[in-house]
C-alpha positions in Angstrom: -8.6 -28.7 8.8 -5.2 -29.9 10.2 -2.7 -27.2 11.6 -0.5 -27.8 8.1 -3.4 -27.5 5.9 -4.4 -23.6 7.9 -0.5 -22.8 7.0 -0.1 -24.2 3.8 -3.9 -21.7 3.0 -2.0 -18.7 5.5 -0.1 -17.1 2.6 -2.9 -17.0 0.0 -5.2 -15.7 3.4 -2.1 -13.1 4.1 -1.8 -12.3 0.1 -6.0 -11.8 0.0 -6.2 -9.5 2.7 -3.3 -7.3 1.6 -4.8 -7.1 -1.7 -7.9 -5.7 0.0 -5.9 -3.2 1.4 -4.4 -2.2 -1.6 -8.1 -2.3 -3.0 -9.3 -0.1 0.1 -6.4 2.4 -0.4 -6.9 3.0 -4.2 -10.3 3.5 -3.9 -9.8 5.9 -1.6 -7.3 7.3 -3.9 -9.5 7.1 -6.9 -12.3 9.2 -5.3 -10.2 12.2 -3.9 -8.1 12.9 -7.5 -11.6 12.6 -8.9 -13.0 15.2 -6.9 -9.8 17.4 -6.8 -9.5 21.1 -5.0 -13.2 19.6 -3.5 -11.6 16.2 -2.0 -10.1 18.3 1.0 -10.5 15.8 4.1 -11.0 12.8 1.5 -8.3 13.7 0.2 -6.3 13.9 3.5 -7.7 10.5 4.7 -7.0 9.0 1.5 -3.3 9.8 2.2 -3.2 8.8 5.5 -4.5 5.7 4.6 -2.0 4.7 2.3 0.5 5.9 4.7 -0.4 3.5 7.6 -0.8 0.9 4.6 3.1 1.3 3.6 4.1 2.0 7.8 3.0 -1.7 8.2 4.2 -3.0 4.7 7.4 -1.9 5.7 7.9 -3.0 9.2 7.2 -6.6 8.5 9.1 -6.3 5.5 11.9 -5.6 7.6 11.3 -8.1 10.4 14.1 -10.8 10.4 11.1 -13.6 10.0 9.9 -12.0 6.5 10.1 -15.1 4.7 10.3 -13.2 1.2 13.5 -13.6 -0.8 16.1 -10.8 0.1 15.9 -9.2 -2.7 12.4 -8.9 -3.4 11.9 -7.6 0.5 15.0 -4.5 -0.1 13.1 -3.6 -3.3 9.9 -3.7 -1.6 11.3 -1.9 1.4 12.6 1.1 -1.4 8.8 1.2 -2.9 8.0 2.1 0.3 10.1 4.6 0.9 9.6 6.1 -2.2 6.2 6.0 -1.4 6.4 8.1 2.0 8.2 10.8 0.5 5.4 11.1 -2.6 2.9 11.2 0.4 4.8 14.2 1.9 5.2 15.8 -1.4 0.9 15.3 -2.0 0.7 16.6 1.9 2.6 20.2 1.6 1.3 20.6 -1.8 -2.6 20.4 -1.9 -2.5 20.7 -6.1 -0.6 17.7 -6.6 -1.8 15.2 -8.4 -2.7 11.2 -6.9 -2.1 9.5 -10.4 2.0 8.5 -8.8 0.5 7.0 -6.1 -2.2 5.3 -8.1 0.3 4.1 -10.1 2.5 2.0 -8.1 0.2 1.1 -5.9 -2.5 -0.5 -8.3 1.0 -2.6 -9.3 2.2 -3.7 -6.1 -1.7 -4.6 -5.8 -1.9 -6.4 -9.3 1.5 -8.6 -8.4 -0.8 -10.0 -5.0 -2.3 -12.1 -7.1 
């Protein structure tokens, strides 16, 4: 393969593999609200997971050389956010329910395609 064929493919290879996280991170998801109370450290890992997940999102959302419109990148960037404070909320309140998270995150997933 020539160097412009390997970065015409890098996108789709960049789009596939944060799909997979996103495919990682609600299956985690999906397995601690389905064992509830009982998820405990699932639970917790779950969480953290997504957390790291939207920590990276965000920083290379934000980097100067983010090649996504403007637009698209700020609203992004405020999923994110949104999406930290819903983790702290799920943290000091064992009884919360996942389904929020689920939510948005099985759409930002879905739009990877």
């Amino acid at each position: 393969m020539s160097y412009s064929e390997i970065m015409e493919d890098a996108p789709d290879l960049g789009r596939a593999r944060e799909r997979e996280a996103f495919d990682r991170a609600l299956g985690l998801l999906h397995s601690a609200e389905s064992r509830g109370a009982a998820a405990g450290h699932e639970r917790t890992a779950a969480i953290s997971y997504v957390q790291d997940l939207w920590n990276l999102l965000i920083a290379d959302l934000l980097h100067p050389e983010n090649g996504l419109p403007k637009a698209l990148r700020a609203d992004l960037v405020a999923i994110g956010m949104w999406t930290m404070r819903e983790v702290g909320e799920v943290l000091s309140t064992p009884e919360r329910s996942l389904a929020a998270l689920i939510e948005v995150n099985t759409s930002i997933r879905d739009g990877l395609q």
